[in-house]
C-alpha positions as CSV (number, residue, x, y, z in Angstrom):
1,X,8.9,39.4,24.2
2,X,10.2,41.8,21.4
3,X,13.2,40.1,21.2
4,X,11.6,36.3,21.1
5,X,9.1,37.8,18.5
6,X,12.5,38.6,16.6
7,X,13.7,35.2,16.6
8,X,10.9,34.0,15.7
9,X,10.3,36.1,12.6
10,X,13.8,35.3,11.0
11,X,13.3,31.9,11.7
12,X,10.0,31.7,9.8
13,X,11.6,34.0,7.4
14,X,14.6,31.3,7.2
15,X,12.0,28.8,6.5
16,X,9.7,29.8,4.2
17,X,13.3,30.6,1.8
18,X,14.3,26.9,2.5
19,X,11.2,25.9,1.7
20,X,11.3,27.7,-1.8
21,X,14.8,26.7,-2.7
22,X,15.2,22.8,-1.9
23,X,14.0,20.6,-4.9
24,X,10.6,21.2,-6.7
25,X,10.5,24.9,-4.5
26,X,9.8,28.0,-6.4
27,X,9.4,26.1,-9.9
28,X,7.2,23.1,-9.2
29,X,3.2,23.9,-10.2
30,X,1.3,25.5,-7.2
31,X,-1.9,23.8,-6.5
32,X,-4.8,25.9,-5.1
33,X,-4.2,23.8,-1.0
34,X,-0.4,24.5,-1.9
35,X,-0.8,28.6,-2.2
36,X,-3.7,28.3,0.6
37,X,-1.0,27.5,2.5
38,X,1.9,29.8,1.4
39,X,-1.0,32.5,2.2
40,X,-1.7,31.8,5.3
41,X,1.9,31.7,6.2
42,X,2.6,35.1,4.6
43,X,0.2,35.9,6.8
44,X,1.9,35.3,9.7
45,X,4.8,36.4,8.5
46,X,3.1,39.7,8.1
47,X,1.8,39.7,12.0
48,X,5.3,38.5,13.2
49,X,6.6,41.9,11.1
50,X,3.8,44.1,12.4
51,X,4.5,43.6,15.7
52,X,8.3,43.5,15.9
53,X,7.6,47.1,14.1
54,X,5.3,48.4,16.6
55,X,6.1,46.9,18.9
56,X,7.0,50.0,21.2
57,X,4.2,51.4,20.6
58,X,1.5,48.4,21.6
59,X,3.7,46.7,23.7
60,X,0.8,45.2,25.9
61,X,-2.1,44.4,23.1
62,X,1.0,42.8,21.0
63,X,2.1,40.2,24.1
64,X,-1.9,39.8,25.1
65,X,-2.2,39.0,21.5
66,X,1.1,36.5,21.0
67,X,0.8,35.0,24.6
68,X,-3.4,34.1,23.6
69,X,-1.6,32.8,20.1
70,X,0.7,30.5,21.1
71,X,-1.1,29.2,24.4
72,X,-4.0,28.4,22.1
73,X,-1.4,27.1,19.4
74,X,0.1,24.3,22.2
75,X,-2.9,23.4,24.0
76,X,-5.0,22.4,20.4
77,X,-1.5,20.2,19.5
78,X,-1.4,18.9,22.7
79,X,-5.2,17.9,22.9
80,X,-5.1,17.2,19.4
81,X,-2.2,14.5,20.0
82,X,-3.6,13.5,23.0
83,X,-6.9,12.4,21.1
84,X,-4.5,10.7,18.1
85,X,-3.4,8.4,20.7
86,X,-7.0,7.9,22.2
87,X,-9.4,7.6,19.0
88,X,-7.0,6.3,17.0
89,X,-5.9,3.1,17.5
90,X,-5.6,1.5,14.1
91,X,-1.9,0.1,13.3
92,X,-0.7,-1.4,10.2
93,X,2.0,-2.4,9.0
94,X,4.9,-0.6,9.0
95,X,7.0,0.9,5.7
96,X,9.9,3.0,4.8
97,X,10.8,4.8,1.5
98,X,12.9,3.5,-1.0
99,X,13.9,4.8,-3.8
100,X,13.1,1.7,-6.3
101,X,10.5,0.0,-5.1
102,X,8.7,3.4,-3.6
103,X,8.3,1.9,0.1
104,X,9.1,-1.2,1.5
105,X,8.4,-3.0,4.5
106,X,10.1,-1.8,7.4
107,X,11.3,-5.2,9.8
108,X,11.0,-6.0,13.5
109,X,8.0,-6.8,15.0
110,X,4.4,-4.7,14.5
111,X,1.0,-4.8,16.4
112,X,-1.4,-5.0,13.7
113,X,-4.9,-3.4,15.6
114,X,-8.1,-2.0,14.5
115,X,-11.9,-2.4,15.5
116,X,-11.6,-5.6,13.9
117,X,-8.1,-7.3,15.1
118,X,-5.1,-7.8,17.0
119,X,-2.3,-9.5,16.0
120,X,1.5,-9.6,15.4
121,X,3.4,-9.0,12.4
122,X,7.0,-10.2,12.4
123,X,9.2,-9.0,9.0
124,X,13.1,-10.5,8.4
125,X,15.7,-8.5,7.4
126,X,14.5,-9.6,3.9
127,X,11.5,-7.4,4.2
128,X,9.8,-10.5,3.9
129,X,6.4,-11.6,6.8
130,X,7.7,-14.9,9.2
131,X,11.1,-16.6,9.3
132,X,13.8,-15.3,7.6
133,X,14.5,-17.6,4.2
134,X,18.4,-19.5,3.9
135,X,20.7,-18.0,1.3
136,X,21.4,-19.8,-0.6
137,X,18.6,-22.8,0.2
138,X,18.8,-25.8,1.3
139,X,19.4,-28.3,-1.7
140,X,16.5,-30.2,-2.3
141,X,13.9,-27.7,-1.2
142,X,11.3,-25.9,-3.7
143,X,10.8,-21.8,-3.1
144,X,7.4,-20.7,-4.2
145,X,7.1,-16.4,-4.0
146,X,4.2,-15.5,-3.1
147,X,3.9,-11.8,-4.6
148,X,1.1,-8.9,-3.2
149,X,-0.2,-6.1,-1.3
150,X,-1.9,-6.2,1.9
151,X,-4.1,-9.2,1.4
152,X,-1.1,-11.8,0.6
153,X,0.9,-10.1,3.4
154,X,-1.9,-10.8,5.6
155,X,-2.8,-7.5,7.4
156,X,-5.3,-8.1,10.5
157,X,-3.8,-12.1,11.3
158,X,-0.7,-13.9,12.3
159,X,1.9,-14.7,10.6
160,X,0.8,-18.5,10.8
161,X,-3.0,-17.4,9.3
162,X,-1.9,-15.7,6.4
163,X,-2.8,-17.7,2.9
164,X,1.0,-18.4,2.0
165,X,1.8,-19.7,5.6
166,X,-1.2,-21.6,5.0
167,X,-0.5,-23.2,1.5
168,X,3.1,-23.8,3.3
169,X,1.4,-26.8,4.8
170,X,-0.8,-27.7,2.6
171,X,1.9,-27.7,-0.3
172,X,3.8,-30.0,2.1
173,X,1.5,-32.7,2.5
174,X,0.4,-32.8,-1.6
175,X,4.0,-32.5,-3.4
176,X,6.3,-35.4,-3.8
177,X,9.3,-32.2,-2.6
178,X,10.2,-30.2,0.2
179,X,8.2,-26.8,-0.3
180,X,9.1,-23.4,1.0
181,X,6.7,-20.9,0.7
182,X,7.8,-17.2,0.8
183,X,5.6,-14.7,1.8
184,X,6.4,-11.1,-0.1
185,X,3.3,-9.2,0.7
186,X,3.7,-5.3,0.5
187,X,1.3,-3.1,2.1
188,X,-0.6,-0.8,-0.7
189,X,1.9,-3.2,-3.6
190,X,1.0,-3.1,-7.6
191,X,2.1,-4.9,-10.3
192,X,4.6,-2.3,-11.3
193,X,6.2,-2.4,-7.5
194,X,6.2,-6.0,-7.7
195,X,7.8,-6.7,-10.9
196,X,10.7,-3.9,-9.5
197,X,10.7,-5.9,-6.2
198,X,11.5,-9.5,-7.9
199,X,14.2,-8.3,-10.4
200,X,16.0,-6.3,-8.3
201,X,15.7,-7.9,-5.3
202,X,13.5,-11.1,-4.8
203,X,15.5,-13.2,-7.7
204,X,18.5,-13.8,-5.7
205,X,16.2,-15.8,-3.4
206,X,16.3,-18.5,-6.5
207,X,12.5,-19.5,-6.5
208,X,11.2,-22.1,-8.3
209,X,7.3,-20.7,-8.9
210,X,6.1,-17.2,-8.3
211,X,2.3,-16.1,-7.9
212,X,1.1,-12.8,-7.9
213,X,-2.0,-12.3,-6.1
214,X,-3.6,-9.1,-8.4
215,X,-6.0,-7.0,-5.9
216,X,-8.9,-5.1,-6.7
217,X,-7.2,-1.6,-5.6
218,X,-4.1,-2.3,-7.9
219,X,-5.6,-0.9,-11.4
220,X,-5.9,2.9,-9.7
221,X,-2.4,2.1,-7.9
222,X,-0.6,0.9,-10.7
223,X,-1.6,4.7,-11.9
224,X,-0.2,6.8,-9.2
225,X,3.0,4.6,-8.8
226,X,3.9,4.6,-13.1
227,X,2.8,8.6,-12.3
228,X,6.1,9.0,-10.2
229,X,8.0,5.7,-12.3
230,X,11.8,6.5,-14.4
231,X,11.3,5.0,-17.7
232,X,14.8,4.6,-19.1
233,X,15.1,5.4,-23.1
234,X,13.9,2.1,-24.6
235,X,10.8,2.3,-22.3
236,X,12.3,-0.1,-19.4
237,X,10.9,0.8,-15.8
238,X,14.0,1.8,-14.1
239,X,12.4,2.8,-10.4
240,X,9.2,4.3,-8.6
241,X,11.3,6.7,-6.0
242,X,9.4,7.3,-3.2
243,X,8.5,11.4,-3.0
244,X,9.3,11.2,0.8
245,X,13.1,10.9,0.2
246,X,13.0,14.0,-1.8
247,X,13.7,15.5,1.7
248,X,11.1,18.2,1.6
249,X,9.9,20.1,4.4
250,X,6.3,20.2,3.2
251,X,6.4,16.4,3.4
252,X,8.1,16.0,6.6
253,X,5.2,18.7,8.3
254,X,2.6,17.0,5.8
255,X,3.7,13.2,7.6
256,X,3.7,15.0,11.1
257,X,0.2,16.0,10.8
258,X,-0.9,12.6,9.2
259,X,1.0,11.0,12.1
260,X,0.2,12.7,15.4
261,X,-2.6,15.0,15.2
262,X,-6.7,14.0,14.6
263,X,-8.8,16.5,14.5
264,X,-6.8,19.0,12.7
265,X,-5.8,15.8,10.5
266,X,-8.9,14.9,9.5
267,X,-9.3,18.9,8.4
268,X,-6.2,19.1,6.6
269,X,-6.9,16.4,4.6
270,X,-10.0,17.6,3.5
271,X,-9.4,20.3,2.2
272,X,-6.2,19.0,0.6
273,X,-8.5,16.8,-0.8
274,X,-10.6,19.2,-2.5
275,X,-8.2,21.7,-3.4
276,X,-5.1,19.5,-4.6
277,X,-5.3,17.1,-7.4
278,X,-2.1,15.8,-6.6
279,X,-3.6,14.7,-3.3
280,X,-6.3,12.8,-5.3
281,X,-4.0,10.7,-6.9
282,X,-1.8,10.1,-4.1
283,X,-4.6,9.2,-2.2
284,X,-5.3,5.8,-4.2
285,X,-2.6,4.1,-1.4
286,X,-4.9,5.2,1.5
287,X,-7.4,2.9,2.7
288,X,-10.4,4.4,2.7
289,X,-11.1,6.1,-1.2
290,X,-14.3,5.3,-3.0
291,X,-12.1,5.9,-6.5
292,X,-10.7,3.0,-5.8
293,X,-13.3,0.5,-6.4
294,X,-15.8,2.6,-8.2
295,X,-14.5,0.5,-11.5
296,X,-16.1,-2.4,-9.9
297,X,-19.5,-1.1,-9.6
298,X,-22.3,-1.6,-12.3
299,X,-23.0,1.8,-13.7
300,X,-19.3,2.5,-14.0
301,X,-18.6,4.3,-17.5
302,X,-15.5,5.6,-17.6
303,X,-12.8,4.5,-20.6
304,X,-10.6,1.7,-18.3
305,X,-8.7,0.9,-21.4
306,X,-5.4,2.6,-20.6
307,X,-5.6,1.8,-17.0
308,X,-5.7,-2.5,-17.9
309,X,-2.9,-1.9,-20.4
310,X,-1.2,-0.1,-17.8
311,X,-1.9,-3.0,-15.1
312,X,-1.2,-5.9,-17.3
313,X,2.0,-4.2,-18.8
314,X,3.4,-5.0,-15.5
315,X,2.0,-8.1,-14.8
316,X,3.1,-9.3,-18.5
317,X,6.8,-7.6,-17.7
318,X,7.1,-10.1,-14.4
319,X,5.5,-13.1,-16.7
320,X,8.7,-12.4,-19.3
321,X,11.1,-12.0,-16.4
322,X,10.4,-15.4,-15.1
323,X,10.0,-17.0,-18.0
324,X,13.7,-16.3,-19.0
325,X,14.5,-17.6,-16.0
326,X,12.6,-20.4,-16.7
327,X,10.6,-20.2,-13.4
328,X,6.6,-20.7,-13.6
329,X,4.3,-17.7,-13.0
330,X,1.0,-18.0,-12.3
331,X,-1.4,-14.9,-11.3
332,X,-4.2,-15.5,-9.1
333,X,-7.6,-13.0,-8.4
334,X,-9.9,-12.9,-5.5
335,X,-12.4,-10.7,-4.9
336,X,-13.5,-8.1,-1.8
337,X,-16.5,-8.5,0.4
338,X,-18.7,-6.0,-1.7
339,X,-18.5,-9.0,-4.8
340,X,-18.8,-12.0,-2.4
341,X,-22.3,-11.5,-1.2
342,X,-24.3,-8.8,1.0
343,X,-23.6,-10.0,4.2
344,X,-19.9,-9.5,4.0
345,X,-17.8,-6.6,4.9
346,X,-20.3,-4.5,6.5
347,X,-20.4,-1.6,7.6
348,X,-16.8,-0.9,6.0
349,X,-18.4,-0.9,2.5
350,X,-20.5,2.1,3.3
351,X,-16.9,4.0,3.4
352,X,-15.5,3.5,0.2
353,X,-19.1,3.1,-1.9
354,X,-22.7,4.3,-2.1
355,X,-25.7,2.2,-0.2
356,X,-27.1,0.9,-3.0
357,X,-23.9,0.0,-5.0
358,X,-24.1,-3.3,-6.9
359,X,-21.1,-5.0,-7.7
360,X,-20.6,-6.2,-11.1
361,X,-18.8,-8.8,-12.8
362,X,-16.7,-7.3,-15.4
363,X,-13.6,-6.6,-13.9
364,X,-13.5,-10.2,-13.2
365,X,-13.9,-10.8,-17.3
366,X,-11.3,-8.5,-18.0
367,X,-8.9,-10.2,-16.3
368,X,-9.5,-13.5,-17.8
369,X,-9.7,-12.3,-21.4
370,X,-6.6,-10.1,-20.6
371,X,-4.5,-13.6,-19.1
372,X,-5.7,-15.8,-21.9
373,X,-4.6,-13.6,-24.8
374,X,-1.2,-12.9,-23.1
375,X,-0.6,-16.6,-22.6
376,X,-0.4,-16.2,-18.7
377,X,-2.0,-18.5,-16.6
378,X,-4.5,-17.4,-14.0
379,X,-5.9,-19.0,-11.0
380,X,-10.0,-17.5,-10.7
381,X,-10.6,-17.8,-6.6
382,X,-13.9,-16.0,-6.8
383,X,-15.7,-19.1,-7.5
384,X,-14.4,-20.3,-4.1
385,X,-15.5,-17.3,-2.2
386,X,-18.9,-17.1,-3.5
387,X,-20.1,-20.9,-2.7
388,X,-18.1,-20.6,0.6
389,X,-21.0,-21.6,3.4
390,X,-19.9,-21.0,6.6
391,X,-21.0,-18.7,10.0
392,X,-17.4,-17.2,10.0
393,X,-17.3,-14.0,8.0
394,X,-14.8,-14.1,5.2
395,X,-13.7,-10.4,5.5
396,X,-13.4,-8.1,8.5
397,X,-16.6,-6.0,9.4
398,X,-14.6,-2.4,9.2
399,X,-11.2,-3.8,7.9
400,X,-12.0,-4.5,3.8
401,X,-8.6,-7.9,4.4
402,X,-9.7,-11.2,5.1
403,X,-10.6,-12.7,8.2
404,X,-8.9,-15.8,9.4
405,X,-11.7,-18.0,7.7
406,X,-11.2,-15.7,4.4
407,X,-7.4,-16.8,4.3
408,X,-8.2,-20.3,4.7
409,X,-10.5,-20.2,1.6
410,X,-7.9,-18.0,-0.7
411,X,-5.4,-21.1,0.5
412,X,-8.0,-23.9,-0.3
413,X,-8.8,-22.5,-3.5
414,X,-5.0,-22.4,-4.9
415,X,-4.1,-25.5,-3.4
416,X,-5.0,-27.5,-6.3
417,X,-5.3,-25.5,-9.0
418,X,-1.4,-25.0,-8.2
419,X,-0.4,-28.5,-7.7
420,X,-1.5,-29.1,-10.6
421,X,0.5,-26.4,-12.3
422,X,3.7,-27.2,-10.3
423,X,3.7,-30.9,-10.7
424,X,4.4,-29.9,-14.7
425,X,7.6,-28.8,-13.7
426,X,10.1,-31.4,-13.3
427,X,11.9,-29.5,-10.3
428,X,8.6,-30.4,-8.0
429,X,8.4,-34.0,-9.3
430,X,11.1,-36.4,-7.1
431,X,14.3,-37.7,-8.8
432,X,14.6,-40.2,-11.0
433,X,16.4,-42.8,-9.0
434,X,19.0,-44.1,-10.7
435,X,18.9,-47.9,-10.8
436,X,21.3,-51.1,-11.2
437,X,23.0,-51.2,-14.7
């Protein structure tokens, strides 16, 4: 026992030193949940030390005491994991790091599952949801890029009941061309992630149109992402790296415990919560976090200002991108269940806002001042939403994503609106057939 006590002391030793020299160790700013932890450890360390000392002396209360230690230690992680696998059944879709574009989606084929759905999520090699795009394409056929977070990508429904799979076939039977419609949906996506996404990687795909589909959650996202953005010296966004591939062993135990463990999960996290500020902006990608929407709430008083000239800075950047390609960009808005009507998206509501919330309209005139003094042109499918009658819910009861019936209204509501807007362009109009001289 002495001698596995050893062991085990140099190797914690060994790793709280790695710990403090990789990058951002010793010198980065401790939080208050960041020295909670190095205490606690310390602490440990000090018990390992104690009883390799004296060992000799208290041979039998220091194995009693180690052996009831580390029994307890394994069973809570293996009950713990055990119940992860149980209670938890929610799956979305999956992401990796990258060190551009912060994460992207990672391909092969996901179960999407909660309370609310089960369905199937197939990503190409692209990154992109449902069949995997020619390179170059097929002469004659029009691309439109459809650009998002989880709502365009269609998390909680097939690949064929997602909105741009839908406005595939609808595009088809109302333009004179053949139509493509590309689905580039991110899970937890803002405008700054997007406009990286297109330029450095979604351009070669040589679309003809491009909507970006701006969700409620993006005006707090946009935040955390610029927060970790490399702005080169003329004030160009360079990339939003993704922390994770900083290759810190915090973050690898900190995804470990987010990943297979519940109860001491759900712990960890709260108090990270309260005791890290880093955690509260970092938190604005999860999917349950009141912050997020509280800007849409009547009563709201905090100075947005910055925040919309941080969200339409990106937004404007992807206008000016594809307008020196000469490629039309149009934005599109829709609203969540809380700003539809009471019925919708209950009880899910109740996690990210209080009972008596009432949603409020302004964001909503923001967004249209904000589009008609930058000259961009926006597609409002709120209307749509609201005068929808129907027995089908429009958003998922727990899930806050559109139902099947939800994606069929975001699709109805840009069809025309956007056929209108494409038919300008003479690259969705048919050729000019050359007659008899």
């Amino acid at each position: 026992m002495r001698r596995f006590l050893l062991v085990l002391l140099l190797g914690a030793s060994s790793l709280l030193v790695a710990i403090l020299v990789e990058p951002g160790g010793w010198r980065r700013p401790w939080s208050p949940f960041s020295l909670l932890c190095l205490s606690l450890y310390l602490v440990f360390l000090a018990g390992l030390l104690f009883s390799v000392v004296r060992y000799r002396r208290h041979t039998a209360a220091i194995q009693n005491a180690w052996l009831a230690v580390l029994a307890s230690t394994l069973c809570l992680v293996v009950v713990d994991a055990v119940a992860n696998r149980l209670k938890d059944m929610n799956r979305y879709a999956r992401t990796e790091p990258d060190p551009v574009v912060h994460h992207r989606l990672r391909p092969g084929t996901t179960t999407l599952q909660s309370e609310d759905f089960l369905a199937t999520l197939d990503v190409n090699r692209l990154g992109l949801r449902g069949r995997e795009p020619e390179v170059p394409k097929q002469r004659g056929v029009r691309r439109l890029l459809m650009l998002g977070d989880s709502f365009t990508l269609g998390e909680g429904v097939s690949d064929t009941q997602a909105f741009p799979a839908l406005l595939e076939t609808s595009l088809a039977a109302r333009l004179p061309v053949a139509v493509e419609v590309l689905n580039a949906g991110v899970d937890s996506y803002a405008p700054i992630l997007s406009y990286l996404d297109l330029r450095e990687n979604l351009l070669r795909l040589d679309p003809d149109a491009i909507v970006l589909s701006l969700d409620l959650s993006d005006l707090l996202q946009e935040q955390y992402y610029r927060s970790l953005a490399r702005f080169g010296s003329a004030g160009e966004i360079e990339a939003v790296p993704n922390p994770r591939l900083r290759g810190r062993i915090a973050d690898w135990v900190d995804d470990w415990i987010k990943t297979n463990l519940y109860f001491v999960r759900f712990a960890y996290l709260e108090v990270r919560r309260r005791l890290d500020p880093e955690e509260g902006m970092e938190a604005v990608i999860q999917r349950r976090n009141g912050d997020l929407l509280a800007y849409t709430l009547a009563g709201d008083t905090v100075d947005r200002s910055g925040q919309w000239r941080d969200l339409f800075d990106s937004v404007s950047r992807i206008h000016a991108l594809c307008r020196g390609k000469s490629i039309p960009f149009i934005l599109a808005v829709y609203p969540w269940g809380h700003q539809v009507n009471d019925r919708e998206w209950r009880p899910g509501r109740s996690y990210w806002m209080p009972a008596d919330a009432v949603a409020s309209d302004k964001v909503f005139e923001t967004i249209r001042r904000e589009c008609v003094d930058r000259g961009i042109p926006l597609i409002d499918t709120v209307p749509a939403f609201r005068s929808h009658h129907g027995d089908e819910p429009l958003y998922f009861s727990h899930d806050m994503h559109f139902t099947p019936a939800g994606h069929r209204v975001m699709s109805g509501a840009l069809l025309a609106p956007l056929v209108e807007i494409l038919l300008a362009d003479p690259r969705f109009r048919p050729p000019v057939s050359q007659g008899a001289s």
